[in-house]
C-alpha positions as CSV (number, residue, x, y, z in Angstrom):
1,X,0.0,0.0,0.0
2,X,0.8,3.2,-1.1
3,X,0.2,6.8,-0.3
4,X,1.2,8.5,-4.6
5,X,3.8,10.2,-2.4
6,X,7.4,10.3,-4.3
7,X,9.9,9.4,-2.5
8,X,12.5,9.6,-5.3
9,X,13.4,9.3,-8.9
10,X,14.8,6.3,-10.4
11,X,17.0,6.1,-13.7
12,X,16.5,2.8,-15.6
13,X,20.7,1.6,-16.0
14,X,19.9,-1.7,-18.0
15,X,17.1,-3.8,-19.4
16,X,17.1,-7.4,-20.4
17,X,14.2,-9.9,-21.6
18,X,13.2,-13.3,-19.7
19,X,11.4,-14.8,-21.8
20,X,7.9,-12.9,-21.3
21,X,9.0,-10.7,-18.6
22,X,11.7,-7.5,-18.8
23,X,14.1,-7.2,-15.7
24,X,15.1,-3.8,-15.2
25,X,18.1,-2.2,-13.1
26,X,17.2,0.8,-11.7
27,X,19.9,3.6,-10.0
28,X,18.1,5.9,-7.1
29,X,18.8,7.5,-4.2
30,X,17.0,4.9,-1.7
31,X,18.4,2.2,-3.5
32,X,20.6,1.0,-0.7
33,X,17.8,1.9,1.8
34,X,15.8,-1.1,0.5
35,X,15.5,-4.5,0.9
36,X,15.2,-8.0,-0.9
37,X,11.6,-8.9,-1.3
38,X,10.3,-5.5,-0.3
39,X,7.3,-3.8,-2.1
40,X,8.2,-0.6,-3.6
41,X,6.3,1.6,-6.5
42,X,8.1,2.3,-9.5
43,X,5.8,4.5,-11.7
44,X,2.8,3.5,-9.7
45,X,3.4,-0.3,-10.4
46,X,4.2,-2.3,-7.2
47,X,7.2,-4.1,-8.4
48,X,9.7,-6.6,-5.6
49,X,12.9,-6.1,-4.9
50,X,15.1,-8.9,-6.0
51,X,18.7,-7.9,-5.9
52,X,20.4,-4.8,-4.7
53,X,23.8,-3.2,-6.0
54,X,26.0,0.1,-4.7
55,X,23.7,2.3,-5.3
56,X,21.1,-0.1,-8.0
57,X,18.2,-2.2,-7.3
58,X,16.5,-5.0,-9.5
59,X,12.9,-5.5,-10.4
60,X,11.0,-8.1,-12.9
61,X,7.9,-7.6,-14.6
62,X,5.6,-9.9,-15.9
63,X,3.7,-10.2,-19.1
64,X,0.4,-9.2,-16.9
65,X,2.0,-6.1,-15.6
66,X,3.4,-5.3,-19.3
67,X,0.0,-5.2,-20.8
68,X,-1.7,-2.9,-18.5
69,X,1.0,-0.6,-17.5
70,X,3.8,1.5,-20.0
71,X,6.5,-0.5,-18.4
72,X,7.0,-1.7,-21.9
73,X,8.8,2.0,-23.2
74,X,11.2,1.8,-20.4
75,X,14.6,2.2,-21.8
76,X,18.3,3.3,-20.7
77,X,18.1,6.6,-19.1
78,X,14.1,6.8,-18.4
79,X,13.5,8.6,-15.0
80,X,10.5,7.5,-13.0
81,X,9.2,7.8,-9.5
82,X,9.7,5.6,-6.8
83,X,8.2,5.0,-3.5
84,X,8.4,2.5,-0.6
85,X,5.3,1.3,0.8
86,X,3.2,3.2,3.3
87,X,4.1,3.1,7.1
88,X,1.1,2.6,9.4
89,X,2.2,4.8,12.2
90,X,2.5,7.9,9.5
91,X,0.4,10.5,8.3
92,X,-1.6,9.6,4.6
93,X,-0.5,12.9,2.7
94,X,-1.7,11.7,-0.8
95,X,-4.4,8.8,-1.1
96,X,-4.2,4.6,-0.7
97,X,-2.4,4.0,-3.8
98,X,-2.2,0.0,-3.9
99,X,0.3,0.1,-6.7
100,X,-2.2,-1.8,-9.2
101,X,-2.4,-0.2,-12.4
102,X,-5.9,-0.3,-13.6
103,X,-4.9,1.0,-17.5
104,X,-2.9,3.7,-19.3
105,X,-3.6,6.9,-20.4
106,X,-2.5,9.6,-22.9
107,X,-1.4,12.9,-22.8
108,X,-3.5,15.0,-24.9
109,X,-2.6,18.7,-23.7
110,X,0.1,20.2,-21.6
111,X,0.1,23.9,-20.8
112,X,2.9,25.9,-19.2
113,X,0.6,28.2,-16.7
114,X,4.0,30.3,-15.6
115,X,4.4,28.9,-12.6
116,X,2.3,25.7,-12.3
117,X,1.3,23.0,-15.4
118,X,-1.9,21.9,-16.6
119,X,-1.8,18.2,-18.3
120,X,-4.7,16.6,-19.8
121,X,-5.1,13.0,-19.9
122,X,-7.4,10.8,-22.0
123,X,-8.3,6.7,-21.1
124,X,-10.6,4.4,-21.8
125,X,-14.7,5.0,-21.7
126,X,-15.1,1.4,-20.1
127,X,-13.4,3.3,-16.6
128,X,-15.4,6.2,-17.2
129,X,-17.6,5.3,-13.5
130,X,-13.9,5.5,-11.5
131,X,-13.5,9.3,-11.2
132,X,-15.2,12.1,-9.9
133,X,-14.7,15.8,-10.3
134,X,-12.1,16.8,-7.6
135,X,-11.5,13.5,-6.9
136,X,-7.8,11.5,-6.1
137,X,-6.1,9.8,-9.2
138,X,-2.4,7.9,-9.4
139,X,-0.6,9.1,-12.4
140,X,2.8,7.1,-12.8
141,X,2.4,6.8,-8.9
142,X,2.1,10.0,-8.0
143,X,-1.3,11.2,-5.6
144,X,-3.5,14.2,-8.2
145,X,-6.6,15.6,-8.1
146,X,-8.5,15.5,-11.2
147,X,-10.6,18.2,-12.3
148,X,-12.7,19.3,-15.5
149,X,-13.5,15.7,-16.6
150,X,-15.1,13.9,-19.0
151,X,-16.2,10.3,-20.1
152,X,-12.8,10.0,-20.8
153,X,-10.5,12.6,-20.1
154,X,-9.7,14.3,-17.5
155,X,-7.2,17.3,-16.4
156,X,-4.8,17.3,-13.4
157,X,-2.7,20.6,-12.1
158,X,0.9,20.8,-11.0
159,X,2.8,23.0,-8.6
160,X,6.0,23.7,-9.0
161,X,7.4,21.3,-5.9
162,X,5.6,18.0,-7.7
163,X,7.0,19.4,-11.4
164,X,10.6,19.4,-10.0
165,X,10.5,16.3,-7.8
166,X,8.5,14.2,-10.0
167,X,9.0,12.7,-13.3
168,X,6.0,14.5,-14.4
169,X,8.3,17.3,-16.3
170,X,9.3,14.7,-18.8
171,X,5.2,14.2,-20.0
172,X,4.7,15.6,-23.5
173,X,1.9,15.4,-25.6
174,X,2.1,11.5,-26.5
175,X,3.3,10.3,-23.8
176,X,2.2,6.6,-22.1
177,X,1.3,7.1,-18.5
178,X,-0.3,4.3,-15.6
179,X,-3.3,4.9,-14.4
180,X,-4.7,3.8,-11.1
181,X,-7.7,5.0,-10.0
182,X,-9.2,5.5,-6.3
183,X,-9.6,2.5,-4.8
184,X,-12.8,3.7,-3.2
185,X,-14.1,4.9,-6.1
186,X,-13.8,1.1,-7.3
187,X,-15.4,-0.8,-4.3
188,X,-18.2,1.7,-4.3
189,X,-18.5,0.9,-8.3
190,X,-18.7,-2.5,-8.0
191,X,-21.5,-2.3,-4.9
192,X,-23.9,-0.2,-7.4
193,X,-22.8,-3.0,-9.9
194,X,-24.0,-6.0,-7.9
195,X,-27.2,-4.1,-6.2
196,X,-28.6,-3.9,-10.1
């Protein structure tokens, strides 16, 4: 469990392919803070430890997590945002983030506001029921509030302290980014589901 928090950025340092799955060294700042089978958010996608270098820690993911998440564009050099799991004697300053991507989502706009960021997002109709206006969203792991939305779109603003500790500043117009909605959101979905 999560809280869409960053703790830190990651740099991917080397991918290799297992078959279906892509194992991926990553270089961060809490690297040697973690530990072997610990849970840890890497771009919102709950990923385990499996080996930890000076400085590097090692993660495989599975053809599951490669079809629902943009794991698959991760390359040499691609920053994203890491975060160990949540501590239950802390305070929740984001949202519960379980680090289970629920689908992708495209960047559609981007506007430089001088001084903060507007990014528009657009996903799948069939999730259309999972978000509210003003409500909590995980974008690549990190805890937004979504605003001005639509059946499939929606819009999310940044201050400056998320845009420079975030990998958020590298999101263009194009760009691949996980999804998870409010977990909530989703159990109170599925109750007006089965009371039909």
């Amino acid at each position: 469990m999560f809280t869409g928090i960053i703790e830190a950025l990651g740099q991917i340092k080397a991918v290799t392919n297992q078959g279906t799955n892509k194992t991926f060294w990553i270089s961060s700042s809490i690297s040697d803070e973690l530990k072997v089978d610990q849970s840890v958010s890497h771009d919102g996608v709950c990923l385990t430890v499996e080996e930890i270098k000076t400085g590097k820690h090692r993660v495989t993911a599975i053809n599951e997590t490669l079809k629902k998440t943009c794991l698959e564009g991760w390359k040499p050099g691609t920053q994203i945002n890491l975060e160990r799991c949540m501590q239950m004697n802390g305070r929740l300053d984001g949202h519960i983030v379980q680090g289970h991507v629920d689908t992708i989502a495209v960047c559609i706009d981007r506007k430089d506001l001088d001084g903060s960021w507007e990014y528009r997002f657009e996903f799948s109709k069939a999730f259309a029921t999972l978000i509210i206006e003003k409500g909590s969203i995980s974008v690549n792991g990190t805890s937004l509030t979504i605003f001005d939305i639509t059946e499939n779109a929606f819009t999310v603003a940044i201050i400056p302290y998320t845009y420079e500790h975030t990998s958020i500043g590298r999101i263009t117009v194009g760009s691949v980014v996980n999804i998870e909605f409010d977990l909530i959101g989703k159990y109170v979905n599925r109750t007006q589901l089965l009371n039909t």
